[in-house]
C-alpha positions as CSV (number, residue, x, y, z in Angstrom):
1,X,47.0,-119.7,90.0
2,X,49.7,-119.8,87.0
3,X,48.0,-122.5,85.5
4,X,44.4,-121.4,85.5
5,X,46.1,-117.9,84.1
6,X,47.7,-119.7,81.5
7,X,44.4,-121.5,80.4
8,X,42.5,-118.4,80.2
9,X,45.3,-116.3,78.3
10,X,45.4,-120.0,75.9
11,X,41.2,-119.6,75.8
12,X,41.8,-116.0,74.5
13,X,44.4,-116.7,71.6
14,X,42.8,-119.4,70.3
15,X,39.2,-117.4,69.6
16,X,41.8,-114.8,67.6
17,X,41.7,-117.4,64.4
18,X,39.0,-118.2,62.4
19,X,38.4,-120.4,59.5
20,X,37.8,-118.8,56.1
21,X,36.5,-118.9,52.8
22,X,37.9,-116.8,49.7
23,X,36.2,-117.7,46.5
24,X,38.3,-116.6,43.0
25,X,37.1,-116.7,39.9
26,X,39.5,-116.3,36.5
27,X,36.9,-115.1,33.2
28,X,37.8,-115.9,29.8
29,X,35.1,-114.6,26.6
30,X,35.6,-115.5,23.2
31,X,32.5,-114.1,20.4
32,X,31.8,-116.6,18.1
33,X,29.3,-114.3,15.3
34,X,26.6,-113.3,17.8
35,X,27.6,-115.9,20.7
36,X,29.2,-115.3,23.5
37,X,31.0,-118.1,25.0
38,X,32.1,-117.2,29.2
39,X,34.5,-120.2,30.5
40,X,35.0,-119.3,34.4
41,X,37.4,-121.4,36.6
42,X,36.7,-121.1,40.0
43,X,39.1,-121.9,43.1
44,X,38.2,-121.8,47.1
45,X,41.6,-120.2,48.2
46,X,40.5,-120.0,52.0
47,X,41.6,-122.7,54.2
48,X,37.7,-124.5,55.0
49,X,35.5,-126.4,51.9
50,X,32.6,-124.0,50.6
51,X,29.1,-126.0,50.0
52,X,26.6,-125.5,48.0
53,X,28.8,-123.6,45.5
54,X,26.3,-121.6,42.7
55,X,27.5,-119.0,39.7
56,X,25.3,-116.7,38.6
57,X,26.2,-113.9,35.3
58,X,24.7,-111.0,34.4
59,X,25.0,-110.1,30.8
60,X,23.1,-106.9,28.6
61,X,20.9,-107.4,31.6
62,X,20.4,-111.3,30.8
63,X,20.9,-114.0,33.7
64,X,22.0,-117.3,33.7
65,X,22.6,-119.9,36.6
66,X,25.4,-122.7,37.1
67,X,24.3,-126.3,38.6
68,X,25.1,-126.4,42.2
69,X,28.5,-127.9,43.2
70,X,28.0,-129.2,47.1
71,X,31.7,-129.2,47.7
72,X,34.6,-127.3,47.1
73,X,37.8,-128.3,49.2
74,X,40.5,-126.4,50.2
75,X,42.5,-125.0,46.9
76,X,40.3,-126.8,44.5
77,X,39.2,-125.4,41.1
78,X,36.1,-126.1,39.0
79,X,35.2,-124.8,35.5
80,X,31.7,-123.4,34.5
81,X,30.7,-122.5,30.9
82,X,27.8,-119.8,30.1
83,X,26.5,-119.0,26.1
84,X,25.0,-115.8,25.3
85,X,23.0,-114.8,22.1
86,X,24.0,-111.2,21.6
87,X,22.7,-108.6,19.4
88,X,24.5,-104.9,19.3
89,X,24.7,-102.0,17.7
90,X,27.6,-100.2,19.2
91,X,31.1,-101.6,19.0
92,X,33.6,-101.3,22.5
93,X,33.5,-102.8,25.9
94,X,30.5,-104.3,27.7
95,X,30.0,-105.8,31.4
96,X,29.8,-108.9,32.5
97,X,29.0,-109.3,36.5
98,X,29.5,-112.7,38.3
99,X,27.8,-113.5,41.5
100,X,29.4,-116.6,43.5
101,X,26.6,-117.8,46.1
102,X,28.2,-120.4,48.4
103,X,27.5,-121.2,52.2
104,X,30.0,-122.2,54.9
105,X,30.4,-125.6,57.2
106,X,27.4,-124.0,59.5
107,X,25.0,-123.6,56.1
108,X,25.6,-119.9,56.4
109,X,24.8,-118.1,53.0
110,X,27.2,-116.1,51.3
111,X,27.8,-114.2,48.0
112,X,31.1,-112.8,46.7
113,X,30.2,-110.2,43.3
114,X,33.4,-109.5,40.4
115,X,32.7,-107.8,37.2
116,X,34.4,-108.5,33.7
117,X,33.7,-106.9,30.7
118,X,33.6,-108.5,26.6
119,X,34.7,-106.4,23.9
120,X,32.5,-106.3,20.3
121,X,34.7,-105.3,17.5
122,X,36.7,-102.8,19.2
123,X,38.0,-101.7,22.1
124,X,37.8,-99.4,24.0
125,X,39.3,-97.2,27.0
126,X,36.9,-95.3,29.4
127,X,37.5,-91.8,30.1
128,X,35.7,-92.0,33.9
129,X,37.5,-93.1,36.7
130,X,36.6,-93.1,40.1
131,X,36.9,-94.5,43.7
132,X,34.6,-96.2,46.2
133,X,35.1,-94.8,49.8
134,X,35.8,-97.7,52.3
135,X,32.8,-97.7,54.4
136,X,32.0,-99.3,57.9
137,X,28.3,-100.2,59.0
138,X,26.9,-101.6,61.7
139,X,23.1,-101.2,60.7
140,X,23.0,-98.6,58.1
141,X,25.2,-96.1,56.4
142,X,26.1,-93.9,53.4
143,X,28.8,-95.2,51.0
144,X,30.4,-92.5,48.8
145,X,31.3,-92.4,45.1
146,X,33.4,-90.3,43.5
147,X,33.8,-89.8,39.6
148,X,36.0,-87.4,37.5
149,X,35.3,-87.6,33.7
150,X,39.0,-87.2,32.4
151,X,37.9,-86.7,28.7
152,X,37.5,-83.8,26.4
153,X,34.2,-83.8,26.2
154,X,30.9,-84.1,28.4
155,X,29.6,-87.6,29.3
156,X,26.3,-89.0,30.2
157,X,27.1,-91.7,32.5
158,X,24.6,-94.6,33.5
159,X,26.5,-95.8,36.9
160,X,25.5,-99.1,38.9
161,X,25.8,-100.3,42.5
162,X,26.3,-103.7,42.9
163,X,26.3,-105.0,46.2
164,X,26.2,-108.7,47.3
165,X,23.0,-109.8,48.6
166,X,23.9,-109.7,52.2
167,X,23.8,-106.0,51.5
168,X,20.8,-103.7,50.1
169,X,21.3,-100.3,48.9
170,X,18.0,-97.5,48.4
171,X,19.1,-96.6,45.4
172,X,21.2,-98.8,42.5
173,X,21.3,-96.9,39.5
174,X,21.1,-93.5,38.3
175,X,22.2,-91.5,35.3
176,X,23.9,-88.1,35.0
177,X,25.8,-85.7,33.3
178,X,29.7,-84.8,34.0
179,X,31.1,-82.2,32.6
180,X,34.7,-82.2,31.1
181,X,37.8,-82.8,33.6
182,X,34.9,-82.3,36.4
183,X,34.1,-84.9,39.2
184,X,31.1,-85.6,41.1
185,X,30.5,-87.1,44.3
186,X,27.4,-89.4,44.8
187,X,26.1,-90.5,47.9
188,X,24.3,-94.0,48.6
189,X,22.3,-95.3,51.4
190,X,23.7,-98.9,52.4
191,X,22.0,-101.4,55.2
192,X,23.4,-104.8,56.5
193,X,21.0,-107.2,55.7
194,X,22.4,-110.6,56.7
195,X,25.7,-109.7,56.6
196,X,27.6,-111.2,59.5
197,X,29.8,-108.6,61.7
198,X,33.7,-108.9,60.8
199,X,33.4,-109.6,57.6
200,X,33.9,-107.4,54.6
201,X,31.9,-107.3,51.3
202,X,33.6,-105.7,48.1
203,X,31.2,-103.3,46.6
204,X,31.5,-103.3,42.5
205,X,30.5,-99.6,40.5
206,X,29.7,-100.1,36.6
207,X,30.2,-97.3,34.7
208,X,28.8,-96.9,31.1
209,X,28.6,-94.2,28.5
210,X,28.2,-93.9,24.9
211,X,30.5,-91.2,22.4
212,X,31.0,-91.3,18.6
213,X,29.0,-94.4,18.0
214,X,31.1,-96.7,20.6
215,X,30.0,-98.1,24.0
216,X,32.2,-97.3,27.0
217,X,32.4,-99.2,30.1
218,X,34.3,-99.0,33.3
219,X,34.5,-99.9,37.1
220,X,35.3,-99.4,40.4
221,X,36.3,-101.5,43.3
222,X,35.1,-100.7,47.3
223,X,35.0,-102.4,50.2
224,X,32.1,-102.3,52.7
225,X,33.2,-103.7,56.7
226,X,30.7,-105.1,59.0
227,X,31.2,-104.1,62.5
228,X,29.2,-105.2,65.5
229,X,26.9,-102.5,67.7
230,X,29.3,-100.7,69.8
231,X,27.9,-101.2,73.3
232,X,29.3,-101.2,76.8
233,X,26.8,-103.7,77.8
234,X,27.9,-106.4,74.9
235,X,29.2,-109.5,76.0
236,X,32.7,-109.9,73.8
237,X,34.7,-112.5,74.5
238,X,37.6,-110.4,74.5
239,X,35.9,-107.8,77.4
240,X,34.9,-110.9,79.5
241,X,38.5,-112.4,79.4
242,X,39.8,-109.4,80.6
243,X,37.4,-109.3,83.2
244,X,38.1,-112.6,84.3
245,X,41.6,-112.2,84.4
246,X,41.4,-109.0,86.7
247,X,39.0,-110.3,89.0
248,X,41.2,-114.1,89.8
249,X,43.9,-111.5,89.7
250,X,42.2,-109.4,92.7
251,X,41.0,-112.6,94.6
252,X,44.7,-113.8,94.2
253,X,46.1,-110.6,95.9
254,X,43.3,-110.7,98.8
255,X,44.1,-114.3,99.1
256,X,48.2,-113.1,99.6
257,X,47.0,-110.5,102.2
258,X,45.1,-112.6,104.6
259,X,48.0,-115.3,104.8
């Protein structure tokens, strides 16, 4: 009886670690006239190789696509180089958003999102902050945004949700108007789409304005957790373990009676 108790409690531990994958991603910019040169070095810091390994940037609402690397082992690096022609009119700050497609050991898909920004001529420092609420879905839910304009003077502010793709959103951008040392709160409507339950997504806000001939941009950080259907009737290992503990443990007892 000790031993079959000591292979189930074993059983249990065991399924408490998982493998993982953490994709990093270190963005350098340097503006050559009107080029813009990105060099991106990119490490797998989990502790499982990530295949089929893709970058994809977003710049002034341009795309470009790496070649596919079909490995990337455990701590290993790899460097990617984008050129953009640029044309502006506005000095200050302006986003850049890198989206890291990859898939696990299983072929799994899976997309990691991290914005950067490149300055033209000058920079600049936003007067918008704000904060992304951590959120938990199952299905569907409502992710909040909060922004306070901490400036002087009023703002028209283009914001953006962007969401890996594992995640869709009704709504991604929207423009409006915040008054001086006022915040706002806006509200989105978020659905899992093949996001897989325990894992978390970040959630990236851009935030843009334009004041005295200078372009402003920002952004904000949030993290979006996956949770599984709470149901009585769902199989979880962990509820099934404990279930099969109590009931050898109740046999074991009966057993002890009838001797």
């Amino acid at each position: 009886m000790k031993k079959i108790l000591l292979i189930i409690i074993l059983f249990l531990a065991a399924n408490v670690s998982a493998s993982f994958i953490t994709i990093r991603s270190e963005v350098q910019t340097e503006l050559k006239d009107d080029q813009l040169i990105i060099d991106i070095s990119t490490t797998n810091l989990g502790d499982e190789p990530a295949y089929n390994v893709q970058l994809n940037i977003n710049v002034l609402g341009k795309n470009k696509a790496s070649s596919v690397k079909q490995i990337v082992g455990i701590r290993e690096s790899f460097p990617s180089e984008f050129l953009f022609n640029i044309s502006l009119d506005k000095s200050g700050n302006y986003p850049i958003i890198l989206t890291t497609h990859y898939q696990d050991a299983n072929y799994y898909p899976f997309s990691s999102i991290s914005p950067s920004f490149f300055v033209y001529q000058e920079n600049v420092i936003s007067d918008i902050i704000g904060m992304i609420k951590q959120t938990e879905i199952s299905g569907k839910g409502i992710l909040s945004v909060t922004l306070r304009n901490t400036g002087e003077k009023d703002k028209i502010i283009s914001f953006r949700l962007i969401t890996p793709k594992e995640i869709a959103a009704n709504e991604k951008r929207t423009v409006i108007e915040l008054e001086s040392n006022k915040e706002k709160e806006l509200n989105f409507e978020i659905e899992s789409f093949s996001a897989l339950p325990g894992s978390t997504y970040t959630i990236i806000g851009i935030l843009e304005y334009d004041e005295d001939g200078k372009h402003y941009s920002s952004n904000i950080n949030g993290v979006v957790k996956i949770v599984e259907k709470r149901s009585v009737f769902r199989n979880s290992e962990l509820l099934i373990g404990a279930l099969i503990v109590l009931i050898i443990i109740f046999v074991y007892f009966q057993f002890k009676k009838k001797k």
